[in-house]
C-alpha positions as CSV (number, residue, x, y, z in Angstrom):
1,X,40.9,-44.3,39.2
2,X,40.2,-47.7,36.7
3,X,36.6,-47.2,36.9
4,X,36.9,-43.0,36.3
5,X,39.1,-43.8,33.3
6,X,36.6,-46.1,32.1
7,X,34.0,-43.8,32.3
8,X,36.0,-40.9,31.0
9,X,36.7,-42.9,27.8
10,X,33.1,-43.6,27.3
11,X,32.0,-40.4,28.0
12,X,34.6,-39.3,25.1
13,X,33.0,-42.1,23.0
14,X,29.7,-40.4,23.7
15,X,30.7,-36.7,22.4
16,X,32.7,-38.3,19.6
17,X,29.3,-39.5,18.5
18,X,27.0,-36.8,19.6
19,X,29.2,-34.8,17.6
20,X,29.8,-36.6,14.5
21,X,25.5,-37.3,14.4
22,X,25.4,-33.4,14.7
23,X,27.6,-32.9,12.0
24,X,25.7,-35.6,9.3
25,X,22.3,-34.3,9.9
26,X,23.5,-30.9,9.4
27,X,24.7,-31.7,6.2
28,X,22.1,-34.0,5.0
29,X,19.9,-31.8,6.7
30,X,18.5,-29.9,3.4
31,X,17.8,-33.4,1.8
32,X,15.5,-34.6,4.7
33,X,12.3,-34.2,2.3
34,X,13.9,-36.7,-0.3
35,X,14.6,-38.8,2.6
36,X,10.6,-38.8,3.2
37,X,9.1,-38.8,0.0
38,X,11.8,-42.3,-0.7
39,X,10.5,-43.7,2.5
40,X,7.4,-43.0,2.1
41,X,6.6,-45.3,-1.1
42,X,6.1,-48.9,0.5
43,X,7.5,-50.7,3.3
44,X,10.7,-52.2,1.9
45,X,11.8,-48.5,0.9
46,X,10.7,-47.7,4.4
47,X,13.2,-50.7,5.4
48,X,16.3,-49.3,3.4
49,X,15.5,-45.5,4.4
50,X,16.0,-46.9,8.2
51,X,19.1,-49.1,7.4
52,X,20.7,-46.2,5.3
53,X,20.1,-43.1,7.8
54,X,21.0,-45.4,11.0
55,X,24.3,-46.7,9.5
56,X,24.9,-43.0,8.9
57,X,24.7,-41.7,11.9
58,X,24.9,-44.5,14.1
59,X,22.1,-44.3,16.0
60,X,19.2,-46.5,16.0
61,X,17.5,-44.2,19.0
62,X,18.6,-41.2,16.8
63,X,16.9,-42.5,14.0
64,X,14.1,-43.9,15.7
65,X,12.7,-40.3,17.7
66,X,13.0,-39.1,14.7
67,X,10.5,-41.5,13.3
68,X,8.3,-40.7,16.5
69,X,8.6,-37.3,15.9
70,X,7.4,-37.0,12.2
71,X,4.7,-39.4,12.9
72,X,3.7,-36.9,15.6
73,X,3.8,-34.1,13.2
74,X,1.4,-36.7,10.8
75,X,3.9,-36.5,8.2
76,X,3.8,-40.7,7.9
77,X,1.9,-43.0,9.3
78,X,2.3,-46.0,11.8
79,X,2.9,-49.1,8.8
80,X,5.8,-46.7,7.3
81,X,7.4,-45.9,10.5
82,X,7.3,-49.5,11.8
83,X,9.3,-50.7,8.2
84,X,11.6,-47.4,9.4
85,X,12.4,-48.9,12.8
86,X,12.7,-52.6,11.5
87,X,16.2,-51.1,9.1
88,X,17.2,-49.0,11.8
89,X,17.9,-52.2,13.9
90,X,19.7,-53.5,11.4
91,X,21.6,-50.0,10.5
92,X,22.7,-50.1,13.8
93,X,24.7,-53.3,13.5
94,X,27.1,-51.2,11.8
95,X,29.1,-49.9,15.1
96,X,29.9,-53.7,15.9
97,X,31.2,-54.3,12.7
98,X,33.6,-51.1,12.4
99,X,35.1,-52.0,16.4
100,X,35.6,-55.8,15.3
101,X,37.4,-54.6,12.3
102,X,39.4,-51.6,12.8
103,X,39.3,-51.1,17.0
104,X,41.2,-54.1,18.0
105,X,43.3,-54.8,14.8
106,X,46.2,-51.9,15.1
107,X,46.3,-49.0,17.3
108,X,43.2,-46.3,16.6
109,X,44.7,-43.4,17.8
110,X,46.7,-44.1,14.4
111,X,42.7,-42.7,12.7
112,X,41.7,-40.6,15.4
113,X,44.4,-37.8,15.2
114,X,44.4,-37.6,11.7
115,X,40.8,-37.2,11.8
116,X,41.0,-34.6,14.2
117,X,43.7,-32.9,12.6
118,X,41.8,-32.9,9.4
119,X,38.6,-30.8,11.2
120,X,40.5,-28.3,12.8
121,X,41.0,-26.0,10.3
122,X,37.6,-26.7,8.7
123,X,36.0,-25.7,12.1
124,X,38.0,-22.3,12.7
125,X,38.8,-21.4,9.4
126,X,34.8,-19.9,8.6
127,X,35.4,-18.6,5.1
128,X,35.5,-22.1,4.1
129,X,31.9,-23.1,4.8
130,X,32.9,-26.5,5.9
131,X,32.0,-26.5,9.8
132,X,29.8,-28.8,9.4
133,X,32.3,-31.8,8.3
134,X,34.6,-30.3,10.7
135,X,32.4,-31.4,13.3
136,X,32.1,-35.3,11.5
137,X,35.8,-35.4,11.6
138,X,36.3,-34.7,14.8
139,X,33.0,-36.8,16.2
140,X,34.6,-39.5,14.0
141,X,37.8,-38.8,15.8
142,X,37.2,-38.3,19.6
143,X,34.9,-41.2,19.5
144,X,37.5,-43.9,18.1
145,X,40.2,-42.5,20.5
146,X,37.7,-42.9,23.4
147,X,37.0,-46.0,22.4
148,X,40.8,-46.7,22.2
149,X,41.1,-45.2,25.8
150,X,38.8,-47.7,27.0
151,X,40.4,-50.7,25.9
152,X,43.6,-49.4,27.0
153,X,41.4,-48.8,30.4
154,X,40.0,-51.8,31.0
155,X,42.6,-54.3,32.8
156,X,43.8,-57.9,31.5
157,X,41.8,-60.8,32.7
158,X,45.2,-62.5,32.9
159,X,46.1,-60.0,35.7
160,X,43.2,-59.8,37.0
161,X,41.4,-63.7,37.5
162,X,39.5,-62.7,40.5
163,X,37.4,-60.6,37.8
164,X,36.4,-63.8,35.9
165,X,35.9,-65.5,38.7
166,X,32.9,-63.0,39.6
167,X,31.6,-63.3,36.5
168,X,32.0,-66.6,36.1
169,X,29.7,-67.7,39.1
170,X,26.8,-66.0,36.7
171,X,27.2,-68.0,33.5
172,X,26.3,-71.3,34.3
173,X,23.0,-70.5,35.7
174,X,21.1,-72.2,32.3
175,X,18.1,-69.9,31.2
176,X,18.9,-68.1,34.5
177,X,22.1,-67.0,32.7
178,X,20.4,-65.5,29.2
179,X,17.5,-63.5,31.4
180,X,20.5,-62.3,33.6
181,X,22.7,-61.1,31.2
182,X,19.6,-59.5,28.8
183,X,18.4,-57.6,31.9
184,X,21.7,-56.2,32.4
185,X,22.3,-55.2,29.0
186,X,19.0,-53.7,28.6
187,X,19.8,-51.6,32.2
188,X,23.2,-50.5,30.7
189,X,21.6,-49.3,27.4
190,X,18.7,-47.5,29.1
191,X,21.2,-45.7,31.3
192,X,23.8,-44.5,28.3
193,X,20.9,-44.3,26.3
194,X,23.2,-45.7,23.2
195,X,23.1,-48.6,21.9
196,X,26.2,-48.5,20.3
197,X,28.2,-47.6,23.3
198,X,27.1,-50.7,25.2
199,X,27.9,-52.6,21.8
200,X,31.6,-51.1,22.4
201,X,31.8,-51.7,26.0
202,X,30.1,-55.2,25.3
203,X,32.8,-56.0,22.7
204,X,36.0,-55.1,24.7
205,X,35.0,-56.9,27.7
206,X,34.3,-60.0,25.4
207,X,38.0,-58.8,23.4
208,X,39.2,-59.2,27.1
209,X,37.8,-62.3,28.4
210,X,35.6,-60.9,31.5
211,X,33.0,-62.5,29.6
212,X,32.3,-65.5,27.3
213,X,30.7,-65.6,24.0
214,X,27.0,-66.7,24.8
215,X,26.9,-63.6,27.9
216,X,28.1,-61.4,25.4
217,X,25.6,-62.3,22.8
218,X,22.9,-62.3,26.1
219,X,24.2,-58.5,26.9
220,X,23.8,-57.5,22.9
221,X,20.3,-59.0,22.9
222,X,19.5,-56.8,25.9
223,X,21.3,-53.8,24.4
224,X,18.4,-54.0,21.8
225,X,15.7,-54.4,24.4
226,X,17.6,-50.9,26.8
227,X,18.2,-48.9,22.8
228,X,14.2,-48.5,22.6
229,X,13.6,-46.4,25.9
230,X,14.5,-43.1,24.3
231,X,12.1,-43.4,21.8
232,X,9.8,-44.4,24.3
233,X,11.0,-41.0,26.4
234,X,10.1,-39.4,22.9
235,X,7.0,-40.5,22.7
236,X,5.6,-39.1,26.4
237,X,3.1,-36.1,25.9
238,X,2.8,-36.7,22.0
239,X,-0.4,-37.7,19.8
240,X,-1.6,-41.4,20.2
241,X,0.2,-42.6,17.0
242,X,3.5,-41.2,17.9
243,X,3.1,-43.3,21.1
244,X,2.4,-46.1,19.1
245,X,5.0,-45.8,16.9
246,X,7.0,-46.2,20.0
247,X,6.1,-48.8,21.3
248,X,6.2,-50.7,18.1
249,X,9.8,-50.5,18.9
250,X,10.2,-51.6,22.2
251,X,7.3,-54.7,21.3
252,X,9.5,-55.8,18.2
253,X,12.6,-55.7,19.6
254,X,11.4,-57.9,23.2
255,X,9.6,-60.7,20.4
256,X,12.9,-60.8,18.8
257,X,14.5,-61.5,21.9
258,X,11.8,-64.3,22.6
259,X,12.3,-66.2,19.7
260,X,16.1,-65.8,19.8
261,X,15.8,-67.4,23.3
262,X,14.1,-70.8,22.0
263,X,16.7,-70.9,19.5
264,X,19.6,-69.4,21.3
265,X,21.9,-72.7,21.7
266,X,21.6,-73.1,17.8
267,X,22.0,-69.6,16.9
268,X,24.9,-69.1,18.4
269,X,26.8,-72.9,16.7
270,X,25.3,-71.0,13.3
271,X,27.7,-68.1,14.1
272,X,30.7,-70.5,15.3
273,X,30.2,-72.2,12.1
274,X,30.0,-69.1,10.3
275,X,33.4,-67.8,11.7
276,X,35.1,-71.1,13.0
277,X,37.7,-71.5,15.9
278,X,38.5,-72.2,18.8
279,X,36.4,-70.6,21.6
280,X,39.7,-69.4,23.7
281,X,40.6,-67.5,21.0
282,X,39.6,-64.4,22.5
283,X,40.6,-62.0,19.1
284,X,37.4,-64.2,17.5
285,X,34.6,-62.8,19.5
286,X,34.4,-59.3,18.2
287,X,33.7,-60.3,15.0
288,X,31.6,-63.3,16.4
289,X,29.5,-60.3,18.3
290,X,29.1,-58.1,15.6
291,X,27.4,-61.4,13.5
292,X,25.1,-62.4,16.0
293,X,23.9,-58.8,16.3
294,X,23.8,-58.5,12.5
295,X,21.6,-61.6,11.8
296,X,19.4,-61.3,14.9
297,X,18.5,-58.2,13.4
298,X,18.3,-59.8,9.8
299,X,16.3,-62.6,10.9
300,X,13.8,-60.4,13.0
301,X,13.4,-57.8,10.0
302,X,12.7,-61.0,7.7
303,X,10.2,-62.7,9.9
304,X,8.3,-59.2,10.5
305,X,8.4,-57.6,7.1
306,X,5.3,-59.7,5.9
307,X,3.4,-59.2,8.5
308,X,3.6,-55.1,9.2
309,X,0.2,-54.0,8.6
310,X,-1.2,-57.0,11.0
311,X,1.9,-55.5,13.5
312,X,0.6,-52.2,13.4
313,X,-2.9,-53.4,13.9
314,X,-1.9,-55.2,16.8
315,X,-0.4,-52.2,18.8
316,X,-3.3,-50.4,17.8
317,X,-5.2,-52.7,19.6
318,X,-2.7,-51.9,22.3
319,X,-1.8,-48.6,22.7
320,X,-5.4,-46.9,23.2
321,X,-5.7,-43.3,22.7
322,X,-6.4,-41.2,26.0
323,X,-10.2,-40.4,27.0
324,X,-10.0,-36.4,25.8
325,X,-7.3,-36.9,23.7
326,X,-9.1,-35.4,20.4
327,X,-10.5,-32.9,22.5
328,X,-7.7,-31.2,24.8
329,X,-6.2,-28.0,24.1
330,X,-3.9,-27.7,21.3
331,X,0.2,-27.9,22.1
332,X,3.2,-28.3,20.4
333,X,5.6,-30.3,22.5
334,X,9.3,-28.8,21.7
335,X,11.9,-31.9,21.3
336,X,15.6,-31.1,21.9
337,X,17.9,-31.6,19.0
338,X,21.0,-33.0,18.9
339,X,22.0,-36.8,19.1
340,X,18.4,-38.2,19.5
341,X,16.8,-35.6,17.0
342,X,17.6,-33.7,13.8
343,X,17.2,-29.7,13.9
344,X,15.4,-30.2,10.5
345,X,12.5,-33.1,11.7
346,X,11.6,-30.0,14.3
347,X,11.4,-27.3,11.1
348,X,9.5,-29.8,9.1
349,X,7.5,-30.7,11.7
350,X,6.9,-26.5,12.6
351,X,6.5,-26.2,8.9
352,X,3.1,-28.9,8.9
353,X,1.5,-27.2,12.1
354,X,2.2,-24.1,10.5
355,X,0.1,-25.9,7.1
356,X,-2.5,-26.9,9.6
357,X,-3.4,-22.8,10.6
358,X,-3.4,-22.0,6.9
359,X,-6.0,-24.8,6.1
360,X,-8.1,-23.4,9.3
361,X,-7.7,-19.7,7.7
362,X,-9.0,-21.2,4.3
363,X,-12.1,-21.8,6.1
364,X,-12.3,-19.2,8.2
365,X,-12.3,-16.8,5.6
366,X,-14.9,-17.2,3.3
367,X,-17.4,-18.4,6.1
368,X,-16.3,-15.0,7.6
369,X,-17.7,-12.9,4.4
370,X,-20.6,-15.2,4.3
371,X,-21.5,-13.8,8.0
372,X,-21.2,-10.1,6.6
373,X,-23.4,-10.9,3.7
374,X,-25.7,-13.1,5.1
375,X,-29.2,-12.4,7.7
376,X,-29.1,-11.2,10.7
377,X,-29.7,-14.6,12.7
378,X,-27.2,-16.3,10.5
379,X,-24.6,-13.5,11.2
380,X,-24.8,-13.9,15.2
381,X,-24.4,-17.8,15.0
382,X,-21.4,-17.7,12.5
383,X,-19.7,-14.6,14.0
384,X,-19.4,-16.7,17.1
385,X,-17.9,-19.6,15.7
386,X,-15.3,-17.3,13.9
387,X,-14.7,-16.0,17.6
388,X,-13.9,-19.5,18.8
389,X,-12.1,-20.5,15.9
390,X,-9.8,-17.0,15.8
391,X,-9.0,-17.8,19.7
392,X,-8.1,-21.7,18.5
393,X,-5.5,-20.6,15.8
394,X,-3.7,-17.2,18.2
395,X,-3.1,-20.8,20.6
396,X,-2.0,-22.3,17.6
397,X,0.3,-19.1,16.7
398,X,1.6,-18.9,20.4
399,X,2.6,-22.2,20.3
400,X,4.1,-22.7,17.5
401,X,6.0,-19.5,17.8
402,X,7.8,-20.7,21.4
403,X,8.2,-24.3,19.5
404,X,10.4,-22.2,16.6
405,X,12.1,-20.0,19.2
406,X,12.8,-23.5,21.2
407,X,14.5,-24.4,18.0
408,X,16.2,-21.5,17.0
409,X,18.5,-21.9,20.1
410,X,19.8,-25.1,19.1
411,X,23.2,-25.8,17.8
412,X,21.9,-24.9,13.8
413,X,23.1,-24.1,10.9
414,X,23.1,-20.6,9.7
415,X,20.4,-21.6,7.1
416,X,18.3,-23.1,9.1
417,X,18.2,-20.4,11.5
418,X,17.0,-18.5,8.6
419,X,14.1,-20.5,8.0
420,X,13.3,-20.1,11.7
421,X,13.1,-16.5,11.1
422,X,11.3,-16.8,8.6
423,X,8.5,-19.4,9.7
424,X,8.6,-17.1,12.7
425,X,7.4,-14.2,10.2
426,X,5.4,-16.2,8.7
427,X,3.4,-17.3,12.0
428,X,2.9,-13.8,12.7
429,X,1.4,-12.7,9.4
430,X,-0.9,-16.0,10.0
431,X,-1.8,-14.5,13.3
432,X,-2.4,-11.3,11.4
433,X,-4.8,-12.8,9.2
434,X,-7.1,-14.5,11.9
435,X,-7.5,-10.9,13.8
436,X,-8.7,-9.4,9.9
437,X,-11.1,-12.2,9.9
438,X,-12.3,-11.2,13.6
439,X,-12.4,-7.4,12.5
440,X,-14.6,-9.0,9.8
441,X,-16.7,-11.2,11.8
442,X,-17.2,-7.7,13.8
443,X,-18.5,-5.4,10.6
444,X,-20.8,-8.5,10.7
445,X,-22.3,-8.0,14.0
446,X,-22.6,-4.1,13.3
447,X,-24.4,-4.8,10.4
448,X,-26.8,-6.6,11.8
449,X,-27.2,-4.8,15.0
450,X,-27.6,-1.7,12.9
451,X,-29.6,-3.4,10.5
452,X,-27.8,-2.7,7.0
453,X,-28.4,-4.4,4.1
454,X,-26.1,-4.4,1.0
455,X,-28.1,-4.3,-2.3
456,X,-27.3,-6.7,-4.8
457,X,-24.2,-5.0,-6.3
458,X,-22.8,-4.1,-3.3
459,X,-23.0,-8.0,-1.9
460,X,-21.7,-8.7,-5.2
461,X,-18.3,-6.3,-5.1
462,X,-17.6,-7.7,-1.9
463,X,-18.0,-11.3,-2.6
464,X,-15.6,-11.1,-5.9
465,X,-13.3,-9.0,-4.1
466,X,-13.0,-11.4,-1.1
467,X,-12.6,-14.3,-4.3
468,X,-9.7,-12.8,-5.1
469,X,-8.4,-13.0,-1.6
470,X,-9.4,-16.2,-1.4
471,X,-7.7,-17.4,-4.0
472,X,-4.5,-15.9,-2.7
473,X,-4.9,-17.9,0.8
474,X,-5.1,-21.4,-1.0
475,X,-2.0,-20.4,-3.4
476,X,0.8,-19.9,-0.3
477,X,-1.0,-22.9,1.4
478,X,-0.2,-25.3,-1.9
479,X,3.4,-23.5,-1.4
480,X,4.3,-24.4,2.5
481,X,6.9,-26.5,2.6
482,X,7.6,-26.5,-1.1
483,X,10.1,-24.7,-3.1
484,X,8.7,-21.2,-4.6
485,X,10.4,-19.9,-7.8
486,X,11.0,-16.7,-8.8
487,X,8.1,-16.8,-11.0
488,X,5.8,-18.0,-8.5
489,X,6.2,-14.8,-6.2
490,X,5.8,-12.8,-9.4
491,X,2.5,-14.5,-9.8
492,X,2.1,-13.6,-5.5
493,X,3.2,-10.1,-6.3
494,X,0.3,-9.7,-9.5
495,X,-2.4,-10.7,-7.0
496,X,-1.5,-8.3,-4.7
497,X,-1.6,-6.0,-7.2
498,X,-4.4,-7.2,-8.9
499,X,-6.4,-7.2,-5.2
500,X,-4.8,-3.2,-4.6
501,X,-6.7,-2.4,-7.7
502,X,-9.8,-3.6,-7.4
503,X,-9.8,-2.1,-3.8
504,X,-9.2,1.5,-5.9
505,X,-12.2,1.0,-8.5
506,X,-15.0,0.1,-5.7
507,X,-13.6,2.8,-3.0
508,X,-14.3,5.3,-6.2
509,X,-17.5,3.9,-6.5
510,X,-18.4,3.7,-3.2
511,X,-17.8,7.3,-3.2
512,X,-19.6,8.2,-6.6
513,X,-22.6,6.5,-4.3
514,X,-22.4,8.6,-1.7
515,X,-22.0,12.0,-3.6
516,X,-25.3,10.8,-5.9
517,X,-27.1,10.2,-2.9
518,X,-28.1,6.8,-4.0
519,X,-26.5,5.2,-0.5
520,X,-27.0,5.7,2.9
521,X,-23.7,6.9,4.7
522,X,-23.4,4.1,7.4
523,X,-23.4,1.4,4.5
524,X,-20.8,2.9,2.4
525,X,-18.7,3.4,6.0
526,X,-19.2,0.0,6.8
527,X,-18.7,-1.3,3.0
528,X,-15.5,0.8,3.0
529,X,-14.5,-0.9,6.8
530,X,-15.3,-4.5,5.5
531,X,-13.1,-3.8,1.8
532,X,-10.2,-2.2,4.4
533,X,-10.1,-5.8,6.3
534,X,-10.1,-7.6,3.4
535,X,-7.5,-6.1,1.8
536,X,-5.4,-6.5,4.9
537,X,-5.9,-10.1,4.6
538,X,-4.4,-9.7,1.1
539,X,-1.3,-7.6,2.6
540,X,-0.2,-10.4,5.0
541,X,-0.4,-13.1,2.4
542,X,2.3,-11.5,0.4
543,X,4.6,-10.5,2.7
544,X,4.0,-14.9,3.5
545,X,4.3,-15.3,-0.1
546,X,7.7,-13.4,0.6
547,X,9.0,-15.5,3.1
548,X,8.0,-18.8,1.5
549,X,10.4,-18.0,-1.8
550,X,13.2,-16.5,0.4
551,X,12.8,-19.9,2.6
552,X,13.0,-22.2,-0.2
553,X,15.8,-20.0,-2.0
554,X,19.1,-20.5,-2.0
555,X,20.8,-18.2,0.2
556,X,22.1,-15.9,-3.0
557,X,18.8,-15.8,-4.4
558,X,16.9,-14.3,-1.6
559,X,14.6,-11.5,-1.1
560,X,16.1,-9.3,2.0
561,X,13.1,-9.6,4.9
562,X,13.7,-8.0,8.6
563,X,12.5,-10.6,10.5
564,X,12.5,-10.4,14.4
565,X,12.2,-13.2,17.3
């Protein structure tokens, strides 16, 4: 029954968290491009992003999947998300400050309740909009009082000697005694997959006296080894620099723990000296702990930060990229959210993948009207290619579509499931556009099958029509992922207009051709066929001009769009 309550307390310490991360990167959810543009600037920005989003929410593996997952979605590279990692270490130093301090000074049920008490009506009262720091109240809550029902849980050392006795026949071992202790802190990590949780447990065994001070700091030096498998877990089936990214984790967190071992004896009288007496004084070594974790993590940051770019070079040279990696067929590897990952890295990275099919359309398009107005021989090779390409980007589309509904069925907010929607739409109108070009790429064919030639003016008409269109494609591909004004969908809407009326004027000439006699029938059918499809292409790109302004809206501001799943 000791060890169920145990466990039961840190299971509670586990949903407190999961919960209270939840509940931060919902609401700082909307700012997660700031986050990336500040982190983005040079390596010590990088540093501070990682210190700043990990003290947050209290989760160097949160923090760091996340930094696997962008770099996966190329929305950084491996130098910024190494400088990212190096301040999450140190963010999450946090968690052994906050139990030194407030969990073994007065009773923390005395925070907990309140905290709790405090969400409850914010989570059942809707009107109020504030479910969202309902959940951080209550995370904050149900995670000190499991923490306060573990150190009621675990028993005295002065009613229990045998305990230290056990423990006791492993700390005298010499170096023995450091690799022990490291391997079973990196085991325990690995296994909760929190770092911070085996900081807790760490710190009330210590606050107890199962353990001594230089175990203790063994087990929190391990705890940093174990925190890097779930970015490691991350990593599995993603592109070569997400790997890398990785395992830049795991490799700077093991040479910390090298050096630290040369120096351990020393480190640990700095850190006595530091916070001075007497080493029975069990009430000391929480805040002794929660040092020794922060400067490790200081020191290791400080001795790396010069040297990133040859760091990243280095696991370069290490992490090779698989055989067919560049040429295997495309996926989009779905993530789950929660206390490892932020709904909003998955939109953002849905949002770039989504980027990548409109760049493929932009090229896809015009070399599509150059197969209907070029030769014959010409026209067979490039309607091919279009073929290939238009089957490349539906695997794109299907993809990303079950990635978004993946998402969609996470714990989101309201907003965000909006944006779902509408990237959802928007994948679909992207689809739309490849089959045009394909319709396209067939009026080619015909034409030269049937051998049709446009005269000059003809060729002409269609190639400034298909300008127009064009231009249309690169304007909502500058606009993905950025916020679209009001004025910019007018601007959307005047194209489409613009495009609608130039389709009138050369159907009426078309026709004033044929009635003159100055055409031949099946080349005003197949103009007429070829200005059809292009002016499809034109009627998709609104309705995604459409959904980028009611995506980057605010919710008041919006366009009303059906969107289905």
């Amino acid at each position: 029954m000791r060890i169920l309550q145990i466990l039961g307390a840190l299971g509670m310490f586990l949903y407190g968290m999961k919960l209270m991360t939840e509940g931060i990167q919902k609401t700082a959810g909307n700012k997660m491009k700031t986050v990336l543009d500040f982190m983005t600037i040079n390596r010590f920005t990088a540093v501070l992003t990682g210190f700043l989003v990990t003290a947050a929410i209290q989760s160097s593996s949160a923090t760091t999947v996340m930094v696997v997952s962008l770099v996966n979605a190329g929305l950084f590279n491996l130098t910024q998300a190494i400088g990212v990692i190096l301040g999450a270490n140190i963010g999450t130093t946090l968690t052994g400050w906050i139990i030194a301090i407030v969990g073994f000074q007065f009773d923390i049920a005395a925070i907990a309740l309140p905290s709790m008490a405090l969400a409850t009506p914010m989570l059942f009262i809707s009107k109020w909009g504030k479910q969202n720091i309902g959940e951080i109240l209550l995370g904050f809550g149900l995670l000190f009082l499991g923490l306060s029902l573990m150190k009621n849980s675990v028993p005295n050392i002065n009613s229990h000697p045998e305990a230290l006795e056990f423990l006791r026949g492993y700390t005298n071992l010499g170096f023995a005694t450091f690799v022990i202790f490291v391997l079973v802190g990196t085991v325990v990590t690995m296994v909760v997959q929190a770092s911070s949780a085996a900081m807790a447990v760490t710190l009330t065994m210590a606050y107890y006296g199962w353990i001594e001070f230089p175990a203790a700091a063994c087990l929190v030096l391990g705890e940093n080894i174990g925190t890097t498998i779930t970015a490691y877990l991350a990593s599995l089936n993603t592109n070569v620099t997400a790997r890398r990214a990785a395992r830049a984790h795991t490799l700077f967190n093991v040479m910390g723990v090298i050096w630290v071992a040369v120096f351990f004896r020393p480190f640990l009288s700095l850190i006595e000296w530091v916070i001075p007496g007497e080493a029975a004084d069990l009430s000391l070594l929480p805040a002794r702990l929660a040092l020794f974790h922060t400067l490790f993590n200081l020191f290791n940051t400080a001795l790396f930060i010069p040297f990133i770019r040859p760091f990243s070079r280095l696991v370069v040279f290490l992490v090779k990229p698989g055989k067919n990696e560049e040429t295997t067929r495309y996926r989009l590897v779905y993530t789950a959210a929660g206390p490892r990952q932020a709904p909003e890295i998955n939109i953002l990275k849905a949002e770039t993948e989504i980027k990548k099919t409109a760049e493929l359309l932009e090229e896809m398009f015009p070399a599509t009207v150059k197969a209907v107005l070029g030769s014959s021989g010409e026209t067979r090779e490039t309607a091919a290619a279009i073929d290939a390409r238009e089957e490349h980007l539906a695997l794109m589309y299907e993809e990303i579509s079950q990635f978004l509904v993946h998402c969609s069925r996470e714990n989101i907010s309201t907003r965000n499931l909006e944006k779902l929607n509408l990237l959802i739409r928007i994948c679909n109108e992207t689809a739309s556009i490849g089959e045009c070009c394909k319709k396209l790429a067939a009026c080619a064919l015909v034409k030269a099958d049937k051998k049709i030639d446009f005269d000059k003016l003809g060729a002409e008409e269609i190639k400034t029509y298909a300008d127009m269109v064009k231009k249309f494609l690169a304007f909502n591909r500058e606009h993905l992922g950025v916020r679209m004004a009001a004025s910019q969908l007018m601007e959307a809407e005047a194209m489409e207009n613009a495009i609608d009326k130039s389709r009138d004027i050369l159907r009426k000439a078309s026709q004033k051709r044929l009635k003159t006699g100055r055409a031949h029938v099946k080349t005003e059918i197949l103009f007429i066929d070829i200005l059809r499809h292009i002016e499809h292409v034109g009627d998709h790109s609104f309705e995604i001009s459409r959904a980028l302004y009611n995506m980057n809206s605010e919710p008041q501001a919006s366009v009303p769009l059906p969107v289905q799943l």
